[in-house]
C-alpha positions in Angstrom: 37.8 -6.6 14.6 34.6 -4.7 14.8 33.7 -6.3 11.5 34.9 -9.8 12.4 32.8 -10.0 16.1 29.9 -7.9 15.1 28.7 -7.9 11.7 30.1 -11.6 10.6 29.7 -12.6 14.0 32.7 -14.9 14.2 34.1 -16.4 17.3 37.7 -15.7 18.6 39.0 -18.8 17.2 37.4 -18.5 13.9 38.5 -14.8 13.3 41.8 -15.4 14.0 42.3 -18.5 11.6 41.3 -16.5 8.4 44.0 -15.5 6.2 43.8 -11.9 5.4 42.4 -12.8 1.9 39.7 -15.2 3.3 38.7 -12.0 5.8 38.8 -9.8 2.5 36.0 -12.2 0.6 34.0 -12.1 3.9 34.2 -8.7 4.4 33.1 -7.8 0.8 36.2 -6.0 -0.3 36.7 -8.3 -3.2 33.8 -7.3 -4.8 34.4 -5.7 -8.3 34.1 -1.7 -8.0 32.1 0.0 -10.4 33.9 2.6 -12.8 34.6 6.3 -11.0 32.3 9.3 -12.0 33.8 10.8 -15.2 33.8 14.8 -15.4 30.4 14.8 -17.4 29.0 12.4 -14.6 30.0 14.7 -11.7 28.8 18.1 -14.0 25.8 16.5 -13.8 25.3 15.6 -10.3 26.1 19.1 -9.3 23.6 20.4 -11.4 21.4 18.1 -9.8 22.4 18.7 -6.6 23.8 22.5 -6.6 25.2 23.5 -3.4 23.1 26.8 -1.4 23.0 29.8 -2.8 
């Protein structure tokens, strides 16, 4: 809901009418996801970012 009212700023009546697939598209979850962080990708971010010694 919070996304419907507030950040699409959709009335009652329009909110409500979407099918959950139309909501989907407007709420950006259909996008295409890029690939997940591999082992070598994620060695190198915590060399990057180490945690405190």
């Amino acid at each position: 809901m919070h996304v419907g009212f507030c950040l699409l700023r959709l009335s009652s009546r329009d909110l409500w009418a979407l099918t959950p697939t139309e909501f989907a598209a407007m709420a950006g979850s259909l996008k295409p996801r890029g690939e997940a962080t591999n082992r070598a990708g994620l060695d190198a971010l915590m060399r990057a970012f180490p945690d405190g010694a």
